[in-house]
MARLO-216022 format. One line per field, with one value per residue (C-alpha): residue in one letter; x negated, y negated, z. Coordinates in steps of 0.001 Angstrom, whole numbers, plus 524288, in hexadecimal, padded with zeros to 5 digits. Last residue first. Layout:
<ropas>
residu <- a; ...
east <- X; ...
north <- Y; ...
up <- Z; ...
</ropas>
This chain:
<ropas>
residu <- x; x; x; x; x; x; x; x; x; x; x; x; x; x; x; x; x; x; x; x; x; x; x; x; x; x; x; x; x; x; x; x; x; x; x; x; x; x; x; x; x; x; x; x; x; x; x; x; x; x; x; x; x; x; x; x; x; x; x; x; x; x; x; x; x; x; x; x; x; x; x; x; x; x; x; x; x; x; x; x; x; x; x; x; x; x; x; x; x; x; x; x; x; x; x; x; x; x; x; x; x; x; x; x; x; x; x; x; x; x; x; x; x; x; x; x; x; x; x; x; x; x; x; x; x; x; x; x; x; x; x; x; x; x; x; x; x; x; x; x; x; x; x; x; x; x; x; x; x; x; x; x; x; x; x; x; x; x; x; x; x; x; x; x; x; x; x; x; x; x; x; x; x; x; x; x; x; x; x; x; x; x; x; x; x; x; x; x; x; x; x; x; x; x; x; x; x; x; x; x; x; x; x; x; x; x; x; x; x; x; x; x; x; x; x; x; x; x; x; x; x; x; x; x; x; x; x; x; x; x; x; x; x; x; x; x; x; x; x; x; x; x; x; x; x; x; x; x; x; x; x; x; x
east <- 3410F; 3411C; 34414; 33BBE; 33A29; 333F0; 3334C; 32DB6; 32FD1; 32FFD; 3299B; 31C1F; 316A5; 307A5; 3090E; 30163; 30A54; 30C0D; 31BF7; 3219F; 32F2A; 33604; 32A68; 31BDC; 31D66; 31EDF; 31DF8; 326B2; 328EE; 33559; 33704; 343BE; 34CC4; 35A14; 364A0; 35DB8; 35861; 35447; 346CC; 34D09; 35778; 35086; 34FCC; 3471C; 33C1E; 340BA; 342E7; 33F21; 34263; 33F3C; 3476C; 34672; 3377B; 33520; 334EC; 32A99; 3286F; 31D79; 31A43; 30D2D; 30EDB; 30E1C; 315BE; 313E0; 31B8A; 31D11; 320FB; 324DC; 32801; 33620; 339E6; 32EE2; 3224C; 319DD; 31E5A; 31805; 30AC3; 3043A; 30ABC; 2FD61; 2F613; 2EBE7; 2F3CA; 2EB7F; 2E12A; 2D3C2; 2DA4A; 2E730; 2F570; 2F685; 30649; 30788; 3113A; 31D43; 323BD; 33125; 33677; 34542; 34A03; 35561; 34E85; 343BD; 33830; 334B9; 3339C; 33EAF; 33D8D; 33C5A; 32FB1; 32A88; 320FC; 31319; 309E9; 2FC9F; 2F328; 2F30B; 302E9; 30248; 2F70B; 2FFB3; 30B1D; 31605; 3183A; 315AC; 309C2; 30B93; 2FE2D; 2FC4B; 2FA6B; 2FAB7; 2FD69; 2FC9A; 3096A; 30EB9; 30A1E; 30F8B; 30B10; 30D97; 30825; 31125; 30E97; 31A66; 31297; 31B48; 3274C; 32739; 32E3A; 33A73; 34213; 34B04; 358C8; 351A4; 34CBC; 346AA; 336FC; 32B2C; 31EEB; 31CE3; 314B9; 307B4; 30441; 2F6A9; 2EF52; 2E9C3; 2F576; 2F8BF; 3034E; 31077; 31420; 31C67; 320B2; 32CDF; 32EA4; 32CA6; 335BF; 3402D; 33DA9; 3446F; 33FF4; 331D1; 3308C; 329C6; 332CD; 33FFF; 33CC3; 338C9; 34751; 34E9C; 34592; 34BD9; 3420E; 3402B; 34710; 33F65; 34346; 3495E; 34373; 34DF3; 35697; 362C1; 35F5F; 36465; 35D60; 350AE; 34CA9; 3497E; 33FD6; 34606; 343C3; 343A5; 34538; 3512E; 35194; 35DFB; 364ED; 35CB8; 34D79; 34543; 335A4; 33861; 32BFF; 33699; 3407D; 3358D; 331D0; 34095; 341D9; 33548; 339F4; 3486E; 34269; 33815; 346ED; 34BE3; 342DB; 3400E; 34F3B; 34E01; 3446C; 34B59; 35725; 34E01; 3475C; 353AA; 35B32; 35022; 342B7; 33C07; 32F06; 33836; 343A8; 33ACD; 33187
north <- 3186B; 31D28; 32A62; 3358D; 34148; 34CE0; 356A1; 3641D; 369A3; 377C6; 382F4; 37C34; 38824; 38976; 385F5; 380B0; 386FA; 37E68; 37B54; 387DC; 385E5; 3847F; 388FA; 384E1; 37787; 36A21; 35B4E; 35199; 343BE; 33D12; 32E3E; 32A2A; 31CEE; 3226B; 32645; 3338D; 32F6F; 33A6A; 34221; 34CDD; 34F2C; 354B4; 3625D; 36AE5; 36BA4; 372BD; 36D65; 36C7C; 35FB7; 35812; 34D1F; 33FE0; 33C58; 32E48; 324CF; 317A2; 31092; 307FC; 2FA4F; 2F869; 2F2DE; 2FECF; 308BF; 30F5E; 31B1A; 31F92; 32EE5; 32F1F; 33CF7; 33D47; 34A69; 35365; 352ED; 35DE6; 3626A; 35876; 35BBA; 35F3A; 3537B; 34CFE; 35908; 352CF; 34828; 33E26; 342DB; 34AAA; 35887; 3586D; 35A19; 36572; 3620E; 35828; 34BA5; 345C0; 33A06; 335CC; 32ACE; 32B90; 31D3F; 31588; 30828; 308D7; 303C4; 3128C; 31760; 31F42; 32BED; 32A2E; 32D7C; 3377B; 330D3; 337A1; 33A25; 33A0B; 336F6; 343D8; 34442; 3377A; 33E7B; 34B72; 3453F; 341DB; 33417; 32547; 326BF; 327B1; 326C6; 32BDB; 321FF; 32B86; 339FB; 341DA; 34992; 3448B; 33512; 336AD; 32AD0; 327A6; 31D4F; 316AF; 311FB; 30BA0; 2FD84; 2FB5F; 30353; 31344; 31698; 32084; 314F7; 31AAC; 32123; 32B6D; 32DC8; 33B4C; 33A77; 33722; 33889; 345FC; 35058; 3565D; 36261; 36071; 36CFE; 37770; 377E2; 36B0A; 36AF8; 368CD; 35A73; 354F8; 361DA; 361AF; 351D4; 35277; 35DDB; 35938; 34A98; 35298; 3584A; 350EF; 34B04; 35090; 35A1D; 354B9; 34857; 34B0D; 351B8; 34571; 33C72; 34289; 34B54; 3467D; 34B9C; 34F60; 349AF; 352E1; 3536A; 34E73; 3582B; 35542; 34698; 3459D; 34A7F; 3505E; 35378; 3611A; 362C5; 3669C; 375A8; 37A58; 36E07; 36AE6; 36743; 36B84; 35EAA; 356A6; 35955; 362E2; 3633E; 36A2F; 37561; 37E6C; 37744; 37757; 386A5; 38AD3; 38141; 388DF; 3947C; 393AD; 38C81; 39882; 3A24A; 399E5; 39AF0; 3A978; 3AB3C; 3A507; 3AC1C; 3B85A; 3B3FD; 3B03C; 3BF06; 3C5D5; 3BE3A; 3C076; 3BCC0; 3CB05; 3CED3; 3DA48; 3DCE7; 3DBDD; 3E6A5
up <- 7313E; 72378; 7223A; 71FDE; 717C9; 716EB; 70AC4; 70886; 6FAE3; 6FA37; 6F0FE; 6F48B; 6EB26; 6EFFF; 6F9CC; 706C5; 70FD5; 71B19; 71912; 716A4; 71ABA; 70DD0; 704B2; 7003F; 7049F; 6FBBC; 7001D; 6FFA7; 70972; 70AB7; 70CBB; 7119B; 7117F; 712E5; 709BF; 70819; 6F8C3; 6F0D8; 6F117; 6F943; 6F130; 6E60F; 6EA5B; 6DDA8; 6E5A3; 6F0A2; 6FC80; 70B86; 71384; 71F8C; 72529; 72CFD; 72B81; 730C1; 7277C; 7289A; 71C04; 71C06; 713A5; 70EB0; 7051A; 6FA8A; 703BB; 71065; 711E6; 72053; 725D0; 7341C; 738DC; 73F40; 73B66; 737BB; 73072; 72F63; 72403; 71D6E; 7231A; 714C5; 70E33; 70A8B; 70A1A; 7016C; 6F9E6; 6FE0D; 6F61D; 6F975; 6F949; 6EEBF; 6F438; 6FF3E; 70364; 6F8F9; 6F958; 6F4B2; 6F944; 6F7D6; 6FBF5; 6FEB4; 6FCA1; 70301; 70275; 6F9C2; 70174; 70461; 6F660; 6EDBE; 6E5EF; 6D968; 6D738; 6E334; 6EADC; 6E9D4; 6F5E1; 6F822; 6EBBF; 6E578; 6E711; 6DB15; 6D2AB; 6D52C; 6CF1C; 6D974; 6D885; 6DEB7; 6E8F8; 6F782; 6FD10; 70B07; 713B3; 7203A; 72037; 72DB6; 72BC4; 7383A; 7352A; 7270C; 71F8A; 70F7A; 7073E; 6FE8A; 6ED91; 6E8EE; 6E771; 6D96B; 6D910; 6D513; 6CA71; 6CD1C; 6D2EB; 6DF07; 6DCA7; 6D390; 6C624; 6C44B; 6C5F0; 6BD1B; 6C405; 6BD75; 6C3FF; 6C178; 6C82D; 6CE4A; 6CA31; 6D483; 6DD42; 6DE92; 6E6E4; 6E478; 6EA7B; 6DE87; 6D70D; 6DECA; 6DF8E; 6D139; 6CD5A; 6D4E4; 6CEA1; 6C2CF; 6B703; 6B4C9; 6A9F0; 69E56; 696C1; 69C10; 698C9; 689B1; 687F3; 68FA5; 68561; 67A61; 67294; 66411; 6583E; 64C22; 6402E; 63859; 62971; 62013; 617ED; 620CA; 61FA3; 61152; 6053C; 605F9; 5F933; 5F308; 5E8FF; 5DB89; 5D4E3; 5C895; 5C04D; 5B915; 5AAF8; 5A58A; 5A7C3; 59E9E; 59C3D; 5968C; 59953; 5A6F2; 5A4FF; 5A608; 59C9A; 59384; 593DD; 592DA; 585FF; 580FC; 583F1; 57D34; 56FDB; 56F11; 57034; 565E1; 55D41; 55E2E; 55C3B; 55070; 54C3E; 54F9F; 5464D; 53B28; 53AEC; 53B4F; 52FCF; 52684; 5252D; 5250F; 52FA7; 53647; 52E5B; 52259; 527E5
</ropas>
C-alpha cells in the first residue's frame, strides 16, 4: 500500500508531471482561441487579395464595328439586287436599303423620286421609288442605291421591278411584259421637275444573281431595267424559284 498512496520519490515525480501536462493544455487551448500574441500567433487561414491586374475581373471586350456589320448589313449589293424583285410568295421578304458604296452617291438627292413609261410593255407613270424593300417594290418600282440617276452624266440607272408584285398596287405585274421588249424599244424616266429621259433599249441580258457587272457604269448614259424568270429561257413561267435575273437596258438617245 505505501508504494501506492506513500509520499516518496514516486509520488512527487508524477505530480509533477500532472502539472506540467495541465500547463501544456491550457497553453494549446489559448493559442487556439488566438489569446497569445508575438510571432507565434498566426491564424488558420487569411482571405486572399487581389493584387495586380492579373487577379482583376476581365472586362468584357466589345464587338468591332467590322464584326456588328457583317451580322446586319447586307453582304454585298449582289445580294440586294438578287433578293430585290423575288416575289412575295406568301410573306414580303424584307430587304436592306443599305447598299455597297459605288461610283455614284449611295443616298439618294433631294426630288430623286422618277416615274417610269414603257410604251411596248404598256406601263405609263409608273412610280420609281428610292430602294428595294418590299414597301419601296409595293409602290412600282425601286432604284437600286448606288446606282446612278438620269441627270448624272455617265450613269447606269438601275431599276428593279416585280414580275406578279402585289394585286391593287402599282407593282401588280409591273415587269410582267419585260421580255417583250426588243432592240430599239423606247423606255422614258421622268424625274421630280418634270424633266424626261428618253433611251432606247440597246441590249438584253440574262444573269445570275451573284453578276455584279450589270449594275456598273457602261461609259454611256443607260438606264437598265431588272426583273427575275424562273430559268435562262423560261420567260412566262410564273415561278416559283426566278433562278435568273432578266435585265434590259437602254441608252440615252
Amino acid at each position: 500500500m505505501r508504494g501506492i498512496l506513500g509520499t516518496g520519490p514516486g509520488r512527487v515525480g508524477l505530480f509533477a508531471l500532472g502539472i506540467v501536462a495541465v500547463l501544456a493544455v491550457v497553453t494549446l487551448v489559448l493559442a487556439g482561441r488566438g489569446m497569445l500574441t508575438g510571432a507565434d500567433a498566426q491564424p488558420a487561414e487569411r482571405a486572399i487579395q487581389p493584387t495586380g491586374a492579373e487577379e482583376a475581373t476581365p472586362e468584357p471586350v466589345a464587338e468591332t464595328a467590322a464584326e456588328t456589320a457583317d451580322q446586319t448589313e447586307p453582304k454585298s449589293k449582289a445580294d440586294q439586287v438578287a433578293r430585290a424583285v423575288k416575289e412575295p410568295n406568301p410573306v414580303p421578304d424584307k430587304v436592306s436599303d443599305a447598299a455597297s458604296a459605288s461610283a455614284s452617291p449611295a443616298a439618294a438627292p433631294a426630288g430623286a423620286a422618277m416615274s417610269l413609261s414603257v410604251p411596248a410593255m404598256g406601263i405609263a407613270d409608273i412610280p420609281v421609288v428610292e430602294g428595294t424593300s418590299e414597301a419601296s417594290l409595293s409602290q412600282g418600282a425601286g432604284h437600286v442605291p448606288g446606282t446612278g440617276y438620269p441627270w448624272v452624266p455617265g450613269s447606269n440607272t438601275y431599276i428593279a421591278g416585280h414580275r406578279i408584285g402585289y394585286p391593287g398596287t402599282p407593282s401588280d405585274h409591273v415587269f410582267w411584259n419585260l421580255p417583250n421588249l426588243s432592240q430599239g424599244d423606247r423606255i422614258l424616266l421622268t424625274d421630280s421637275e418634270g424633266t424626261t429621259y428618253t433611251y432606247a433599249v440597246s441590249r438584253i441580258l440574262e444573269v445570275p444573281p451573284t453578276d455584279l457587272s450589270v449594275t456598273a457604269p457602261t461609259g454611256s448614259d443607260v438606264v437598265s431595267l431588272q426583273t427575275c424568270i424562273e430559268d435562262y429561257g423560261d420567260y412566262w413561267t410564273p415561278g416559283p424559284n426566278w433562278f435568273v435575273r432578266y435585265v434590259v437596258q437602254a441608252e440615252r438617245v
